[in-house]
N, C-alpha and C positions, 0 to 999 in steps of 0.2 A: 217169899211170903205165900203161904197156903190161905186159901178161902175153902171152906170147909161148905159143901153144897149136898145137899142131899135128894136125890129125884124118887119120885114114884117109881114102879114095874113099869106103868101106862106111860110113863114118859121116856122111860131108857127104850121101852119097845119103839117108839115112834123114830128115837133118834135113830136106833140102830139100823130103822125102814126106811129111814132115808137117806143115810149112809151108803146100804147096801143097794139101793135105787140110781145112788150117785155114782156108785163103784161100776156098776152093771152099763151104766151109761156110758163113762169113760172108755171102759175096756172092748165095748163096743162100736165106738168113734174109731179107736187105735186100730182094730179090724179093719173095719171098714176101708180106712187110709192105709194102711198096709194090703189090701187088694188089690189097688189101683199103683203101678209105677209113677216115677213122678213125669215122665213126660207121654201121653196118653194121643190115641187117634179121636177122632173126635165122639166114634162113637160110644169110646170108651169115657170120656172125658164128661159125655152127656150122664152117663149111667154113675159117674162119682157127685156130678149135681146133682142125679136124683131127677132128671126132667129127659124127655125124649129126643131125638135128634133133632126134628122142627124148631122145637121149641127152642134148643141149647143154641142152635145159628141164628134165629129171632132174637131170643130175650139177652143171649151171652157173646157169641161173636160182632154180632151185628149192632151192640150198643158198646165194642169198644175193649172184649174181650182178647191176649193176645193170642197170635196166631205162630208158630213156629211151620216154615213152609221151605221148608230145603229139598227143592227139584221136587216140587208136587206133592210133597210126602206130609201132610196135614199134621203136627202134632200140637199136642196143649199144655202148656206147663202146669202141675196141678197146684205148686204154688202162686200161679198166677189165680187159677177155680177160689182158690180160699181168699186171694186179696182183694180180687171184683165181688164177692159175694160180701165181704166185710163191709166194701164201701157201698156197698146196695143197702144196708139196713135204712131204718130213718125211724 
């Protein structure tokens, strides 16, 4: 079944702006996450949250973040980064 719609110029501009806003955003996330390996030192692990070393042992280890630690060697899983930040929302 076709529904036959017809948009202004002023409305196809705006979708296509936020389309192209959406696109730019995604492909930039996927960057991002493809910079970082997925098992990370800490200071690398602070700089995929986006927050400073201090901060990332305060606000993220220290409230329960895990810690991978085979003979001293600090690493962070980054899928662990994305599942403690999910369950931080509110």
């Amino acid at each position: 079944m076709d529904i036959p719609l017809t948009l202004s110029e002023e409305s196809l501009d705006v979708i296509r702006s936020v389309m192209l806003k959406s696109a730019q955003e995604g492909f930039s996330e996927v960057a991002r996450q493809q910079k970082y390996p997925r098992y990370m030192t800490i200071k690398n692990a602070s700089g995929y949250a986006g927050v400073a070393v201090n901060t990332f042992r305060k606000d993220f280890i220290d409230k329960g973040l895990k810690v991978i630690d085979p003979n001293g060697l600090k690493r962070i899983d980054k899928n662990d980064i994305d599942e403690f930040m999910e369950n931080m929302k509110f």
